[in-house]
Each structure stands twice: as structure tokens, then as C-alpha cells.
C-alpha positions as CSV (number, residue, x, y, z in Angstrom):
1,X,33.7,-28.7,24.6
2,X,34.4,-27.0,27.6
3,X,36.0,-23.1,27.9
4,X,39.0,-22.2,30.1
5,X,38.8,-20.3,32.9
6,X,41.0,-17.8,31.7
7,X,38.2,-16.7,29.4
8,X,35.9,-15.7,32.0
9,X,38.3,-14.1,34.1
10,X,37.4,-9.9,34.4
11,X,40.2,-7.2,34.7
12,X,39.2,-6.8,38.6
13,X,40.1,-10.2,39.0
14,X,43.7,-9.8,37.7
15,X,43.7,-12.5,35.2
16,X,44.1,-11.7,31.5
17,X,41.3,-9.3,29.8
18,X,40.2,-8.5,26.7
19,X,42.2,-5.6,26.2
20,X,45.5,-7.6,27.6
21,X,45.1,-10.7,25.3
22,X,44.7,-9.2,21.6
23,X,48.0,-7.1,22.3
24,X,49.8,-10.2,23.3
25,X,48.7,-12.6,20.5
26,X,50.1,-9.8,18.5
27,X,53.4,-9.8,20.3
28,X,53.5,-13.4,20.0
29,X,53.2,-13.2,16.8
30,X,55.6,-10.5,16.1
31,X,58.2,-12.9,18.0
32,X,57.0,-15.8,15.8
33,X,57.8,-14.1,13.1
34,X,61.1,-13.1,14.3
35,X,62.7,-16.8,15.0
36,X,61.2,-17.6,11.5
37,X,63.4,-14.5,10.0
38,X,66.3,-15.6,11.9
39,X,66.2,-19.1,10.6
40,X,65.5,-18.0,6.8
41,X,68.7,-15.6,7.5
42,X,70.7,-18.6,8.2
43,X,69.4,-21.0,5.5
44,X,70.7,-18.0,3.2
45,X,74.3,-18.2,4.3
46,X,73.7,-21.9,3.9
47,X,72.7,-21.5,0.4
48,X,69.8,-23.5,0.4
49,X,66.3,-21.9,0.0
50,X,64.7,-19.9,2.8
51,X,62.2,-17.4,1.0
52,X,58.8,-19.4,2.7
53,X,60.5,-18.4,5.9
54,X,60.9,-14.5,4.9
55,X,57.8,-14.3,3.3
56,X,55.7,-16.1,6.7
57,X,58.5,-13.4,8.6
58,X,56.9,-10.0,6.9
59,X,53.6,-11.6,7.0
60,X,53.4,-12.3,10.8
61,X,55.5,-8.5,11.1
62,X,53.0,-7.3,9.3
63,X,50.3,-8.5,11.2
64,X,51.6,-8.3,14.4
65,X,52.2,-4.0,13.7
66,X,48.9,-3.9,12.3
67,X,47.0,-5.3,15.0
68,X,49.6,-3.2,17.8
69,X,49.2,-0.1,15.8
70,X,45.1,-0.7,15.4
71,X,44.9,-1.3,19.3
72,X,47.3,1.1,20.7
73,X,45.5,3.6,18.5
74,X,42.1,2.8,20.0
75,X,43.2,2.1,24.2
76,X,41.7,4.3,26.2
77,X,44.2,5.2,29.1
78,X,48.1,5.0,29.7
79,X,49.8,2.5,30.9
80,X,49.2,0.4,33.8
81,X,45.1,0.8,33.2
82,X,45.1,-2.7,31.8
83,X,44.0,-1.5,28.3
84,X,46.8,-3.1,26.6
85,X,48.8,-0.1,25.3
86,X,52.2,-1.6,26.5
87,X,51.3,-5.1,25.0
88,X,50.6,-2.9,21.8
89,X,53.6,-1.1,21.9
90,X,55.8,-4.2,22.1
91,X,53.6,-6.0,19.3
92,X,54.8,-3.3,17.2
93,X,58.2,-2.9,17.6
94,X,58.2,-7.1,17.7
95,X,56.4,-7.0,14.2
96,X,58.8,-4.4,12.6
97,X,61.8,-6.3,13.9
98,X,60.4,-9.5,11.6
99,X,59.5,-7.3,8.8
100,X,63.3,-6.2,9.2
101,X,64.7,-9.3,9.3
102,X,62.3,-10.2,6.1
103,X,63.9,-7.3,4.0
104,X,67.3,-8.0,5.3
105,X,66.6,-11.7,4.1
106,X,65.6,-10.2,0.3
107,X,68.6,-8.0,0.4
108,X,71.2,-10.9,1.1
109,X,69.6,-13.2,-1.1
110,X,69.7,-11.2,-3.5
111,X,73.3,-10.5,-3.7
112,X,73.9,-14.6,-3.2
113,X,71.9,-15.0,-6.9
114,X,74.3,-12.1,-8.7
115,X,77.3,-13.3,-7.6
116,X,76.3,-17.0,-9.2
């Protein structure tokens, strides 16, 4: 099994390092989890069953602000040091965006289940 060379490459070097890639898995995820929310919001209007979708939605949110929160906590520097802090930052707001969108999802489908 061979490695990519993007996991040897060093912050000097101007690749992706260590405290880069955590931060942006985290994003990722966060935006994951947002398309997910989006689609569970739109099975809802359809009336068919999107509550896997909401509950994969908070989970990835969840994640995604736990890991940016953990990481921006801990980077030593501002921004522009290549610690990761922005990467964090936007993991964060990504993952409360999906939690959102989870809650919102809840809320709706909710009301759909009264009125029937």
C-alpha cells in the first residue's frame, strides 16, 4: 500500500499540514452534513420520511463543531500561521449550520404529524 505525497508534505513546503487538514475534514464535514439537512428538509415538504437524514445532519454538525471548537481552542497563533484556526472557525459555524438545519427538520416535521 503506498502513502500519498501529500502526507509527507511539511508546513515549509506549502502543502497541507497537520494543523490544516484536521480543521478541514471538520469543515467538510460540517458541509456534509449541511446538503444532507437540506435534502431531509425537502423530503419533509414532500411528505415522505427524512428523519435518517436529520439525524446523520446533527450528528456530522455535531462533530464537525466539536472537532472546530477542540482545535481552534488549542492553535497556537492567529491566523495566517498555518495552525488551522480559520479552517476551525469555518468547521464550526459549517457544523452549527447542519445542527440548524437538523432542528429546523424536527420542528417542521413535527407540525406535518399534528396536522394529520
Amino acid at each position: 500500500m503506498t502513502i500519498p505525497a501529500i502526507a509527507y508534505a511539511s508546513p515549509d513546503s506549502g502543502g497541507i499540514g497537520s494543523g490544516r487538514l484536521l480543521p478541514s475534514i471538520a469543515a467538510l464535514g460540517g458541509l456534509v452534513g449541511i446538503i444532507i439537512g437540506k435534502r431531509a428538509l425537502n423530503r419533509v415538504r414532500r411528505k415522505a420520511n427524512g428523519t435518517t437524514g436529520a439525524t446523520v445532519a446533527a450528528a456530522l454538525g455535531l462533530i464537525s463543531v466539536s472537532i472546530g471548537g477542540l482545535h481552534a481552542a488549542n492553535a497556537a497563533g492567529g491566523f495566517g500561521t498555518g495552525n488551522g484556526l480559520a479552517g476551525a472557525i469555518v468547521a464550526i459555524l459549517l457544523g452549527l449550520v447542519s445542527i440548524g438545519l437538523a432542528i429546523f427538520y424536527y420542528l417542521i416535521a413535527g407540525r406535518h404529524r399534528q396536522k394529520q
